[in-house]
N, C-alpha and C positions, 0 to 999 in steps of 0.2 A: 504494500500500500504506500503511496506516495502522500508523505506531509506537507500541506501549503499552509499558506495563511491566508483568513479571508479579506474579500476584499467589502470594507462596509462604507467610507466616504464618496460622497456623491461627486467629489471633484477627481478621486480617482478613476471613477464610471467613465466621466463625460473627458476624461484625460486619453483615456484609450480609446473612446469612442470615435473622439476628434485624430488622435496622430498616431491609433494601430492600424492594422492590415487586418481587415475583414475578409473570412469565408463563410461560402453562402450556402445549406442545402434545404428539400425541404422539412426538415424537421428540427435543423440547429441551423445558430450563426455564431460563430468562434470571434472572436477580436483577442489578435495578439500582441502585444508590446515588449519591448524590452524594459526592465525596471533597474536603478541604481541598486537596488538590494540582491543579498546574496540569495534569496527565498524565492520562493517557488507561489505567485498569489493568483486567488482562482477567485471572482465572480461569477455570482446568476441571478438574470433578468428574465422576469418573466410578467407579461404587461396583460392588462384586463381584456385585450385581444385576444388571448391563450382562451380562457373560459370563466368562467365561477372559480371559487376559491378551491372547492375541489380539486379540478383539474389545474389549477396554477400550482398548487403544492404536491402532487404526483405529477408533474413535468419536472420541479425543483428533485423532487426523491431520486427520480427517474435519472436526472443529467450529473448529481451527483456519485449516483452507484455507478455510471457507466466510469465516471473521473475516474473511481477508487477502482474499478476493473484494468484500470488502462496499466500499460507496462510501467512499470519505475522508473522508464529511461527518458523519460521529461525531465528539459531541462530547467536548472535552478536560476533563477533575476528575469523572469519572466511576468506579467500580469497575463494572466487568462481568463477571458469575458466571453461567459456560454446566455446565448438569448434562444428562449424558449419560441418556437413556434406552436400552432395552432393545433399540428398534429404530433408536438411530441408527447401528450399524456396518451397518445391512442400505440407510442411504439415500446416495444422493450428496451431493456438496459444493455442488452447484447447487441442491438443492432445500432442504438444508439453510438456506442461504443466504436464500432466499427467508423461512423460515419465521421464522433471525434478524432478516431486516428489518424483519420486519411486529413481533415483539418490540419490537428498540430502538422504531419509530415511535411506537408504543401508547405504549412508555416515556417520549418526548418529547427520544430523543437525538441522534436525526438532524438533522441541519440543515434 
């Protein structure tokens, strides 16, 4: 399992939002950044477009189990910003998974 730190300030949101690299699919959107810090920090966004409260926190469950599935070999001084789509409470954590990795790699943050 790989330890990050979360990301909670609104200025770090709209920080990566403005000067990372977005990927796009349909069930996630990744924003990644490089950070001064030595750590590993992971955001999630998930806006009242997603569904009801229900499905906004099983999209949130859903993008964090697929994170903690992912290989270890994510690298560390990175911000990582996952935004929920419409259809991610309707996908698993497996395939979820899959769709982050091909993200980070594209990104260049996997080992």
């Amino acid at each position: 399992m790989k330890e990050y730190v979360s990301i909670n300030h609104n200025r770090d949101f709209q920080r990566t939002y403005s000067r990372g690299k977005s990927f796009v699919s349909p069930v996630l959107v990744t924003y990644v950044r490089k950070n001064r810090r030595r750590d590993l920090r992971m955001g999630i966004t998930t806006s009242k477009k997603t569904g009801n409260a229900v499905h906004r926190n099983r999209s949130r469950r859903v993008i964090r189990e697929a994170f903690r599935n992912l290989p270890a070999e994510v690298r560390t001084g990175v911000d990582l910003i996952f935004v929920a789509r419409a259809k991610t409470s309707a996908v698993k954590s497996t395939d979820l998974c899959r769709v982050m990795e091909r993200h980070l790699k594209n990104a260049g943050v996997l080992k």
